[in-house]
C-alpha positions in Angstrom: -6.0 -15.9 1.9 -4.2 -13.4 4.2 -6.6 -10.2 5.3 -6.7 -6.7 6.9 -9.8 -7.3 8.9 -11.4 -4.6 11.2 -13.3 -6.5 14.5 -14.4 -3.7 16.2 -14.8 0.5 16.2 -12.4 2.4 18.3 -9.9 5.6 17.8 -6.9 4.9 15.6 -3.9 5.3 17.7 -0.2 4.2 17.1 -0.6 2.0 20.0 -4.0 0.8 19.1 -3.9 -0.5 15.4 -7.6 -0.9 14.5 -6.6 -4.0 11.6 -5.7 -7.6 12.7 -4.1 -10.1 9.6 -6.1 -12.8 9.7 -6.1 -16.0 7.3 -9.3 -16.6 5.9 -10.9 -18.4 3.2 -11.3 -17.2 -0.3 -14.6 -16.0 -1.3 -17.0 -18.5 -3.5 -18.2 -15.6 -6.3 -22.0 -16.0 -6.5 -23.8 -16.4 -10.0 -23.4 -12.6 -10.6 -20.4 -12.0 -9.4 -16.4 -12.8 -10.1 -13.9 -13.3 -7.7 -10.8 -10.9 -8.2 -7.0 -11.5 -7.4 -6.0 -8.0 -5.7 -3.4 -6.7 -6.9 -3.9 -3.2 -5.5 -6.5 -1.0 -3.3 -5.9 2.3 -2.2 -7.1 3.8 1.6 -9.5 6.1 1.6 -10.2 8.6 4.6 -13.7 7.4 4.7 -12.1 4.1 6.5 -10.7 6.2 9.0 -14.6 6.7 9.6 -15.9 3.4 9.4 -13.1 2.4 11.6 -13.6 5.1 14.5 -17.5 4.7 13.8 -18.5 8.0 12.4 -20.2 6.4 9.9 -23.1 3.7 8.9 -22.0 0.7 11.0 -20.3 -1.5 9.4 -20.7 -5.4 9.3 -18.4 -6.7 11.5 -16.0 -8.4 11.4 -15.3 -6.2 8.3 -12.0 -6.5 5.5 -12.1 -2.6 4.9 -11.2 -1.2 1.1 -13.1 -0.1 -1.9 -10.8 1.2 -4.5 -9.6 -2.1 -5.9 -7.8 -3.2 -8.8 -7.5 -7.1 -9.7 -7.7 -9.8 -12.3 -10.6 -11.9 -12.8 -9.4 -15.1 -11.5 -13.1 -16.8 -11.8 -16.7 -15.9 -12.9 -20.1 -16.5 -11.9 -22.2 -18.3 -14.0 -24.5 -15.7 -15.1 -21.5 -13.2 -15.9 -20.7 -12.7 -19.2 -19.6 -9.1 -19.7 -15.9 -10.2 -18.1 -13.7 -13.0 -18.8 -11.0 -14.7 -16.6 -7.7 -12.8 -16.9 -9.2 -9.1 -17.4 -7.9 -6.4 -15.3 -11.2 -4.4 -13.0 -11.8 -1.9 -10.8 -14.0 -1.9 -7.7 -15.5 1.1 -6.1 -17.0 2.1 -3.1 -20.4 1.2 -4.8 -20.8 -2.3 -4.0 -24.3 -3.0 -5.7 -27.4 -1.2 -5.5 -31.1 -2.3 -6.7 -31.4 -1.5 -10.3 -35.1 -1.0 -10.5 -35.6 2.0 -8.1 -36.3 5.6 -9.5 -32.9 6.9 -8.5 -31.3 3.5 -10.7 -33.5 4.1 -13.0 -31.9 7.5 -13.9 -28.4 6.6 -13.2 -28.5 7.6 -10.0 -27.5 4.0 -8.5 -25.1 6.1 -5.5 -28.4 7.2 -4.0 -30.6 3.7 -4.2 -32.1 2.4 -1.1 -30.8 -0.4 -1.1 -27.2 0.7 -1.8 -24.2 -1.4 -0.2 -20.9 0.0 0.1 -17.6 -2.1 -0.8 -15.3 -3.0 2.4 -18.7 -1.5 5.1 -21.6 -3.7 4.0 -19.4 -6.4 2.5 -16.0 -7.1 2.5 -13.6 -4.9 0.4 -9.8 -5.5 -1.2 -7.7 -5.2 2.0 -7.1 -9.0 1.3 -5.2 -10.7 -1.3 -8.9 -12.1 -2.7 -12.2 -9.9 -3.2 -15.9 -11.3 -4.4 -17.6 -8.6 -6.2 -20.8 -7.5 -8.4 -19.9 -8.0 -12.1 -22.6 -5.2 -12.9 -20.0 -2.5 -11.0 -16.6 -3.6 -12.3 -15.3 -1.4 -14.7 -12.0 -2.3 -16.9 -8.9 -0.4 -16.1 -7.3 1.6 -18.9 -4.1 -0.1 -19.8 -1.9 2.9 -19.4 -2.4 2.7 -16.0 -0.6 0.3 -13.7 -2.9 -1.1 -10.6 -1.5 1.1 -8.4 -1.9 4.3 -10.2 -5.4 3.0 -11.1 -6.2 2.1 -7.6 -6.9 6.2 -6.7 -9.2 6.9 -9.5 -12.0 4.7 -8.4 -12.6 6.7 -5.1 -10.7 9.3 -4.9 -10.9 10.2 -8.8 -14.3 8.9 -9.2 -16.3 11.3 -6.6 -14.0 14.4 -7.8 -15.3 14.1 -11.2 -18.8 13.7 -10.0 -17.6 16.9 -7.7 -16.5 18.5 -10.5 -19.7 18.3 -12.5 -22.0 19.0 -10.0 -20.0 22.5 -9.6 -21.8 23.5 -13.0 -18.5 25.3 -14.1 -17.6 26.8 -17.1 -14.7 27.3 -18.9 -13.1 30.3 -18.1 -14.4 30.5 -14.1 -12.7 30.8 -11.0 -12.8 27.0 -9.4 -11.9 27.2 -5.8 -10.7 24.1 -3.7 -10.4 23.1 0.1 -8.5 20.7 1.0 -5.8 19.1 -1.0 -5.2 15.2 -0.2 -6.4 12.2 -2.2 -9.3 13.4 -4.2 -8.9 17.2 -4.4 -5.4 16.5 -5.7 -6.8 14.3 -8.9 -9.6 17.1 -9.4 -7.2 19.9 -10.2 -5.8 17.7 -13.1 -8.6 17.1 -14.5 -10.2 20.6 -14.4 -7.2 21.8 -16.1 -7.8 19.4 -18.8 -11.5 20.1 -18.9 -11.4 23.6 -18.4 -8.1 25.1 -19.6 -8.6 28.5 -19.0 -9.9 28.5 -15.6 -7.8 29.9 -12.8 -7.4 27.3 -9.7 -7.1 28.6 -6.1 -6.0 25.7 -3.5 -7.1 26.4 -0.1 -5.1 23.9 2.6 -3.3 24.3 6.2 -0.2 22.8 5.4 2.5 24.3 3.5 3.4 20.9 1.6 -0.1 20.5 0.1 -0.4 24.4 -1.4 3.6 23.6 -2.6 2.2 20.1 -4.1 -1.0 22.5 -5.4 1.1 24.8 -7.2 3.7 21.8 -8.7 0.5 20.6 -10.1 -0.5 24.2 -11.9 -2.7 26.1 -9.2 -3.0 29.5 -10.1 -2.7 30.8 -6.6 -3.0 28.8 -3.1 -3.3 30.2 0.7 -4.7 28.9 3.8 -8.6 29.2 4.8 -7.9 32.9 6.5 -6.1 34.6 3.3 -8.3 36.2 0.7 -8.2 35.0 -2.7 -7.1 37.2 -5.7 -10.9 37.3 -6.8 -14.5 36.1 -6.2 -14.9 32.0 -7.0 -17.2 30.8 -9.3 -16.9 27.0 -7.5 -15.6 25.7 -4.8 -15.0 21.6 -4.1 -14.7 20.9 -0.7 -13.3 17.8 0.5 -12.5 18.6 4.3 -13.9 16.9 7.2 -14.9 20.2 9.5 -17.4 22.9 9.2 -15.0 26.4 9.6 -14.1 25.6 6.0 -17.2 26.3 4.4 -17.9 29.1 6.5 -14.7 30.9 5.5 -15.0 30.0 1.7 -18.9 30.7 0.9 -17.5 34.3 2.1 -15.8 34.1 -1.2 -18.2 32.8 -3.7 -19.5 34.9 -6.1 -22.9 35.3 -6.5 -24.8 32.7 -8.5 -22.0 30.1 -7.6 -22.3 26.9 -5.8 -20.5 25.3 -2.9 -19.7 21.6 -3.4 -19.1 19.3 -0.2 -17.4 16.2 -1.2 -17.0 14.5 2.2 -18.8 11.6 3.9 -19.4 13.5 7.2 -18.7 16.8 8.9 -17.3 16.8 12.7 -19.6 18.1 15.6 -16.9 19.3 17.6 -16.8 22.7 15.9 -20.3 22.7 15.2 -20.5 26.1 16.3 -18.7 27.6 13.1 -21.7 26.3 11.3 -24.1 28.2 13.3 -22.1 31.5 13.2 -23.3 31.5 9.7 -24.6 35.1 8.2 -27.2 34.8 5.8 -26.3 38.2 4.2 -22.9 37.6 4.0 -22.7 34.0 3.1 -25.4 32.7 1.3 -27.6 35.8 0.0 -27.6 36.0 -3.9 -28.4 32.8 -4.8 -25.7 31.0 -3.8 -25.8 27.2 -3.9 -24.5 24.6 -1.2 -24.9 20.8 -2.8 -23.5 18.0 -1.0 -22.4 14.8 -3.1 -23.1 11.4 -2.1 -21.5 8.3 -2.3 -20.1 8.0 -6.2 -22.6 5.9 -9.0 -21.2 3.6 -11.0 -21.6 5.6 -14.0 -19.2 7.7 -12.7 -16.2 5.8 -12.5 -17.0 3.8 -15.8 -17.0 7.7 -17.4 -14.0 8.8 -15.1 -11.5 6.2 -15.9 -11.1 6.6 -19.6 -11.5 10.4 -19.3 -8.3 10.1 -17.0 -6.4 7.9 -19.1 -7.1 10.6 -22.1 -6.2 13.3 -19.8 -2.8 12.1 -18.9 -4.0 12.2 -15.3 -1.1 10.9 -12.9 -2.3 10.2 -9.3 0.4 10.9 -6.5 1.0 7.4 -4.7 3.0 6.1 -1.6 2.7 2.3 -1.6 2.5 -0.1 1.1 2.0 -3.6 2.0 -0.7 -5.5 2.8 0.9 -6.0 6.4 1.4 -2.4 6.5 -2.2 -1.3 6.0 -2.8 0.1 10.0 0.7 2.3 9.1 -0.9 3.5 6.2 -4.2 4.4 8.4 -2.2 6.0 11.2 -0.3 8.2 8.7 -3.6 9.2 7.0 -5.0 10.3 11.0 -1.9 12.4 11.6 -2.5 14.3 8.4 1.7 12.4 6.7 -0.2 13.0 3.6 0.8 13.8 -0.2 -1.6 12.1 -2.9 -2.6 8.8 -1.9 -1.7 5.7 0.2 -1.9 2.4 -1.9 -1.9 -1.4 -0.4 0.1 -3.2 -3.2 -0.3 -6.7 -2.9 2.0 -8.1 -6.1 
């Protein structure tokens, strides 16, 4: 089978593209698992980390992706939730223990023992994928793979985002940052929560226009003031001056939500200009999310499907997956990038 495979770290440049194709065997699917024909996996800005090595290492040589969509080509012999011929979805939860505490309580995205899908084993950057039949999840059928392809990432970890903010109907949501996940979030708290007023926070001028095509109630950059105090705020941003600039704006009682996989250290220093008074004092909340549980996307995806949630997609080939990457780096972004293999 051909394969986007990732041999070593390094910084993403148009002259350096971090993915070879390679021609590799397909995977044998082990008892519990099933082997799935790709048909579509969307790219995630965590890769961007696991490629330039901001985050766990990962097991090189890697095949990158976890926001997969396929059909059961074959099963394992202990599998018999899916049959040959169904339509799945792979996250970026891979497996996890299933007897720890955090399992235990469905809290599988913060075992131990987790793996991640396309870091600890390979992922759907390849026209083949062997997976864990425990964290497949069927795809609604409104959906075609490559609209489905966002939810399982993207989707997924905004509706745990969206949770965790503890909003209620009728408050202020606030969020930062406006690219694959953020983008999915406002649709579904609009659904959810129809009478809450959304502010979009971004730098670029096409993502608050997207913001407000989509309903926001009122969008500006991270040095504008919104029109009142935010009950919620998701932030999906990579650096710290966001947060700093945004708690300023929380109201009191209300919780900041940081739904990114790392934070850069290269403006560290707007972290430490934090005020304690002005920024945190009366009981606000900071809560970082980690990771996304399965239960999560197998509750996400048929919520979407019943909210009419549409996710904004530019596909791409297989061969073009390092375009797709570079594109993402240089911030040529609106919705999500999609590898389309079929």
């Amino acid at each position: 089978m051909l394969a986007m495979q990732l041999h070593q770290t390094a910084v993403i440049t148009p002259d350096h593209p971090p993915l070879q194709l390679v021609d590799v065997p397909i995977p044998t699917p082990q008892a519990n698992q099933i082997l799935l024909k790709v048909e579509a996996c969307a790219v995630c800005h965590t890769e961007l980390d696991e490629i330039e090595g901001r985050t766990a290492p990962p097991q090189l040589p890697i095949i990158l992706g976890h926001q997969i969509v396929g059909i059961v080509e074959q099963v394992g012999a202990n599998v018999s939730s899916l049959t040959q011929g169904m339509r799945v979805g792979v996250g970026w939860i891979f497996s996890a223990c299933g007897h720890c505490h955090y399992c235990q309580q469905g809290q599988d995205n913060l075992c131990p023992q987790f793996k991640a899908t396309g870091r600890d084993v390979n992922g759907g950057y390849a026209e083949y994928v062997a997976v864990d039949a425990d964290f497949a999840v069927p795809i609604p059928q409104s959906y075609t793979p490559e609209q489905a392809a966002p939810l399982l990432c993207g989707g997924a970890i905004g509706y745990r985002s969206l949770r965790l903010a503890n909003l209620e109907n009728g408050q202020v949501l606030g969020l930062s940052g406006f690219g694959g996940s953020n983008h999915l979030v406002l649709q579904l708290a609009k659904y959810l929560y129809p009478q809450s007023p959304i502010y979009v926070f971004a730098r670029s001028a096409n993502e608050q226009q997207f913001a407000l095509q989509l309903g926001a109630t009122w969008v500006g950059d991270y040095s504008q003031t919104p029109p009142t105090a935010i009950n919620a705020i998701i932030d999906t941003t990579p650096v710290w001056q966001p947060i700093l600039s945004l708690l300023q704006h929380l109201s009191a009682g209300g919780r900041m939500v940081i739904n990114a996989i790392r934070k850069e250290n290269t403006d560290i220093n707007a972290w430490l200009a934090l005020d304690y008074a002005r920024d945190l004092w009366h009981e606000k909340e900071i809560k970082s999310v980690a990771n996304v549980a399965s239960q999560d996307i197998a509750e996400f995806l048929p919520l979407a499907a019943q909210a009419g949630i549409q996710p904004e997609i530019q596909c791409y080939s297989l061969e073009q997956a390092n375009q797709a990457l570079i594109e993402l780096k240089t911030g040529q972004i609106r919705g999500t990038k999609v590898l389309k293999m079929v």
